[in-house]
C-alpha positions, -999 to +999 in steps of 0.1 A: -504+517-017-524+549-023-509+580-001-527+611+002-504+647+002-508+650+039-495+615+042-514+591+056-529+560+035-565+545+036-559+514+021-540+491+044-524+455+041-559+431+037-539+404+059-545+428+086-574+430+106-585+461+117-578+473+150-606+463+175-617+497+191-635+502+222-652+537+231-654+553+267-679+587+263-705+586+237-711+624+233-700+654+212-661+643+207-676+613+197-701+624+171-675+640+152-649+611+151-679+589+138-675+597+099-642+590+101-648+552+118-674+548+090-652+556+064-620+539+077-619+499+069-585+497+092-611+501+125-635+481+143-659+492+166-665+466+185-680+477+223-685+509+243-692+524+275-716+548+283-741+562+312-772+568+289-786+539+279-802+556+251-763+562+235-757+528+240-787+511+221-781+536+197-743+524+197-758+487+194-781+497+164-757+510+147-722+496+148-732+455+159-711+460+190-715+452+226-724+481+254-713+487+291-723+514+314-687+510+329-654+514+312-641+480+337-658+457+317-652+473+280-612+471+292-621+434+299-636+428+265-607+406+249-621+421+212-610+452+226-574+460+210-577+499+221-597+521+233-611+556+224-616+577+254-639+605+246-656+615+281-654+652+290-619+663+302-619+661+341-626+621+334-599+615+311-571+606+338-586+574+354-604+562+324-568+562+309-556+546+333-580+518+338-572+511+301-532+513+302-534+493+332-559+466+314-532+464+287-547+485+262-536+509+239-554+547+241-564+570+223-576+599+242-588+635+233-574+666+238-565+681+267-552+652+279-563+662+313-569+691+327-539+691+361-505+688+356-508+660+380-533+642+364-513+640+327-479+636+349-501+600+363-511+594+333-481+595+315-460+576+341-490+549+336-482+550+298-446+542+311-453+515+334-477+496+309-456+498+278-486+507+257-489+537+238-513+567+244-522+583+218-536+623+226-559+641+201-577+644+173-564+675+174-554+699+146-518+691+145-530+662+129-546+681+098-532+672+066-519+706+053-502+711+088-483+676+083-475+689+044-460+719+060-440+704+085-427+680+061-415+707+037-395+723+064-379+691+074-370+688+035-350+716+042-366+735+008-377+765+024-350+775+048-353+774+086-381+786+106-384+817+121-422+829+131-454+813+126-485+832+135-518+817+140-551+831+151-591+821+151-618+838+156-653+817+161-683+813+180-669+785+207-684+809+240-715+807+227-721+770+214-743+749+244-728+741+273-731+725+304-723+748+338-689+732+341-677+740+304-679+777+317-654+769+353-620+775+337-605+752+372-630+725+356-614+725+321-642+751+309-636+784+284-615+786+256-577+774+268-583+740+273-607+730+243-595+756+217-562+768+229-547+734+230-555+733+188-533+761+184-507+751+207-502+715+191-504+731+156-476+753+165-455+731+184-457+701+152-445+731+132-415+745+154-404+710+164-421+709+198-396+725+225-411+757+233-392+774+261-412+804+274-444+819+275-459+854+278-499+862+270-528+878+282-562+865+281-600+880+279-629+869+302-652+892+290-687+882+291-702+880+333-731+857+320-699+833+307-675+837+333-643+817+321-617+829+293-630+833+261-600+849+241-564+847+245-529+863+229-493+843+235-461+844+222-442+816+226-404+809+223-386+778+214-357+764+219-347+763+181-347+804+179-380+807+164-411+824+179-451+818+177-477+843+184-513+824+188-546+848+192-577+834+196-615+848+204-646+827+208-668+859+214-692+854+179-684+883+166-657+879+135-660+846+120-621+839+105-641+809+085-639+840+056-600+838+058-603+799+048-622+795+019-657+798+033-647+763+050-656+750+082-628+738+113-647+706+106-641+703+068-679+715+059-687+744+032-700+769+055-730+795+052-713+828+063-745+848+060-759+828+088-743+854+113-755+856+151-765+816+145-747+807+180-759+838+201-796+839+187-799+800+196-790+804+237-815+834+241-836+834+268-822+801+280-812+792+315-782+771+325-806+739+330-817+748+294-791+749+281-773+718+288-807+704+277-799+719+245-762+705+245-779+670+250-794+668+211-759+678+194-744+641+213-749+605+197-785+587+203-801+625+205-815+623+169-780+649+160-770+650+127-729+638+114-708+662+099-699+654+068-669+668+055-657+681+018-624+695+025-598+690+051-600+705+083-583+734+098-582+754+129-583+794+115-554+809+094-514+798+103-487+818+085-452+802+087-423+823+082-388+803+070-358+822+058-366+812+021-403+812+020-436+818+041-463+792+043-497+803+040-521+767+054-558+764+034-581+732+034-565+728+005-532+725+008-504+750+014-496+786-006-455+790-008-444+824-008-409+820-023-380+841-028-387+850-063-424+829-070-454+821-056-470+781-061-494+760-044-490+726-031-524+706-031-532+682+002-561+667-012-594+659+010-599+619+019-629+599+023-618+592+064-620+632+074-591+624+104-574+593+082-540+607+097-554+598+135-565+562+124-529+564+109-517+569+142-533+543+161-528+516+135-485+523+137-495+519+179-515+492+179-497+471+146-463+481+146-454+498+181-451+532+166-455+561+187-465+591+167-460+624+174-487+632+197-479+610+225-487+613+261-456+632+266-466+656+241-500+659+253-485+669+290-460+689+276-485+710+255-513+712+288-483+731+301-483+755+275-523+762+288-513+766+322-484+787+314-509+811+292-531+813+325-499+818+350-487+846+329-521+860+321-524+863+359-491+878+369-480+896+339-449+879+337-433+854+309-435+817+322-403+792+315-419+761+309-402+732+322-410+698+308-411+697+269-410+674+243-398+676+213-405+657+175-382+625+175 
C-alpha cells in the first residue's frame, strides 16, 4: 500500500466502500475541503444540508447526491455514514449534536465551538453516543507537522524543548460578514487562525500545555475584534511554545515558505495590498455581499494545490537538533550536519483528514484530534483572551494529551 512521508495512504482496501459522507454548511470551509473529496476515492458524498437553494442544486449538479435545507433529515439519510459539519462556528454545537445523537460519526471544523460550554456538551455527547468526533482540518494535520512529530517520537533528535511559530497574513482584511468581526461571536483572529497555531503546537509538544501568558492587538476601529496575538505557553513535559500571529496585511510570512500558499498554492507575492485594495469603499452589507461569491454555487473558483499546506514558519528546538517545517518537508539542524527530509505533496491536498475519518468510521480509531482535543485547545483561545485582559498567566485546566 502506497504511503506518503507525512503518513497517510490514498489507496485503500477496494473491498471497502467509501465512507458515505453527509455535509451540514456549504460555504467557504467547504469550498476548500472540495479538492480533497474529488481527489479522495475512500469518500462519498452522498447528501447535504444547506439554506441557499442555489448551494444545493449546485451540490446536486455536481456530486449526484441528495439536498436538505435541514440537517434532521440529512442525519436521517441511512446512506449517510458521517457527517461533515462545516457551518460557521456559533452553529457547530447543536448540529454536532443532532448528528452524534442520530448515530453518526463527525467531522467538524475548527473551533470546535466557540463556549466552553458548548464544546464541554459536545464532547459529553461524543461520550454518550459512542461515536467519534473528529475536529479540524486544521494544520496539525499537515504532513510535515506529522513528519516532525514522528521524528521526535523516534527519539532521533533528542527531547523537545521550544518550538516557535509565528504568521503573518492578510486574514483582517479578507470579506466578512459583521459577526466575523464580534470576537464574543467567534469573530477576529483567535478563534479561526489562533486555533492553527495552537493545534500545531500542541501535536508537536504532546498536547498538555499547562499555562498561558499573551497579549493580543485590536488595532484597527473599522475592524473591532483581535487581529494579532503573542503567547507563550508551557507544558507539562518541560518544554515551552511561543506563537505570534498578525492578520493586519502588512508582512506577508508566505516569503519565509517558499513563495507557497497556507493552502498549498504557488503564490504571487508582488500582488501586495490585494486584500485591503479589494474592501475599499465597501460597507458592511457590501461586504458580506462580496463574502457571498468566494462560497460554493457563487461561480468561486477551487484551490488547487501543488505543495502541502502550512500555517507560516514553526522552528522546533530538541536537545540534538532544531526542526525547521517547509511544504516540503522538514530541514534538520543537527549536532554536527544539516539534511532535509522530503514529505512529498499528494493528489488529496488534506489526505491525512480523510485518513482520520476512515480509522473512525472503519476501524473505531480515534485520531489525535478528537473532541477532547478540540475543547482542550478552545481553552488555550480563551486562556489567550483571559490573560490578554488581566495581564496575568492563565493555568489551564482540562488538557489532553497524545495517546
Amino acid at each position: 500500500m502506497p504511503v506518503r512521508a507525512g503518513g497517510w495512504s490514498l489507496i485503500s482496501d477496494p473491498a471497502r466502500k467509501p465512507v458515505g459522507l453527509g455535509v451540514v454548511g456549504l460555504g467557504r470551509g467547504f469550498m476548500l475541503m472540495i479538492p480533497t473529496f474529488n481527489a479522495d476515492p475512500r469518500v462519498r458524498l452522498v447528501a447535504a444540508a444547506a439554506p441557499r437553494a442555489e448551494s444545493r442544486a449546485a451540490f446536486e449538479t455536481e456530486f449526484g447526491g441528495r439536498s436538505y435545507d435541514d440537517i434532521a433529515p440529512l442525519c436521517a439519510d441511512p446512506e449517510v455514514e458521517a457527517v461533515y459539519i462545516a457551518t460557521p462556528h456559533q452553529m457547530h454545537a447543536d448540529h454536532v449534536c443532532t448528528a452524534l445523537k442520530a448515530g453518526k460519526h463527525v467531522l467538524v471544523d475548527k473551533p470546535i465551538a466557540i463556549s466552553m460550554t458548548d464544546a464541554d456538551r459536545m464532547v459529553a455527547a461524543a461520550e454518550a453516543s459512542g461515536k467519534h468526533l473528529i475536529v479540524g482540518p486544521s494544520h496539525s494535520f499537515d504532513p510535515p507537522v506529522e513528519a516532525a512529530a514522528r521524528l521526535m517520537e523516534s527519539g532521533e533528535v533528542g527531547a523537545l524543548r521550544m518550538v516557535q511559530a509565528f504568521n503573518y497574513t492578510d486574514f483582517l482584511y479578507r470579506p466578512r460578514r459583521p459577526e466575523e468581526l464580534r470576537t464574543e461571536e467567534g469573530g477576529g483572529i483567535l478563534f479561526s487562525q489562533a486555533i492553527h497555531q495552537i493545534d500545531v503546537v500542541r501535536r508537536l509538544a504532546g498536547g498538555m500545555a499547562t499555562r498561558v501568558t499573551a497579549m493580543t492587538g485590536a488595532w484597527d476601529p473599522a475592524r473591532p475584534t483581535e487581529g494579532a496575538f503573542s503567547a507563550l505557553i508551557s507544558f507539562a513535559s518541560g518544554a515551552f511554545a511561543s506563537l505570534t500571529y498578525s492578520g493586519y496585511a502588512h508582512f506577508d510570512s508566505d516569503f519565509w515558505m517558499d513563495g507557497v500558499s497556507e493552502l498549498g498554492q504557488r503564490k504571487d507575492l508582488a500582488a501586495y495590498g490585494k486584500a485591503r485594495r479589494a474592501l475599499e469603499g465597501l460597507d458592511p452589507q457590501a461586504e458580506a455581499a462580496l463574502k457571498q461569491t468566494r462560497t460554493y454555487g457563487s461561480g468561486a473558483e477551487l484551490i488547487e494545490a501543488e505543495n502541502n499546506e502550512h500555517f507560516g514558519p514553526v522552528i522546533v528546538l530538541c536537545d540534538r537538533a532544531d526542526l525547521r517545517l517547509r511544504p516540503g518537508g522538514l530541514d534538520v539542524f543537527g549536532d554536527t550536519e544539516r539534511r532535509f527530509i522530503e514529505v512529498p505533496f499528494g493528489p488529496a491536498p488534506r489526505g491525512p483528514v480523510i485518513d482520520a475519518l476512515l480509522g473512525a468510521v472503519r476501524e473505531d480509531r480515534a485520531p489525535v484530534q478528537t473532541g477532547a482535543w478540540g475543547r482542550a485547545s478552545l481553552e488555550i483561545c480563551h486562556a489567550i483572551l483571559e490573560s490578554a485582559a488581566t495581564g496575568q498567566s492563565v493555568e489551564l485546566q482540562r488538557q489532553c494529551g497524545i495517546t
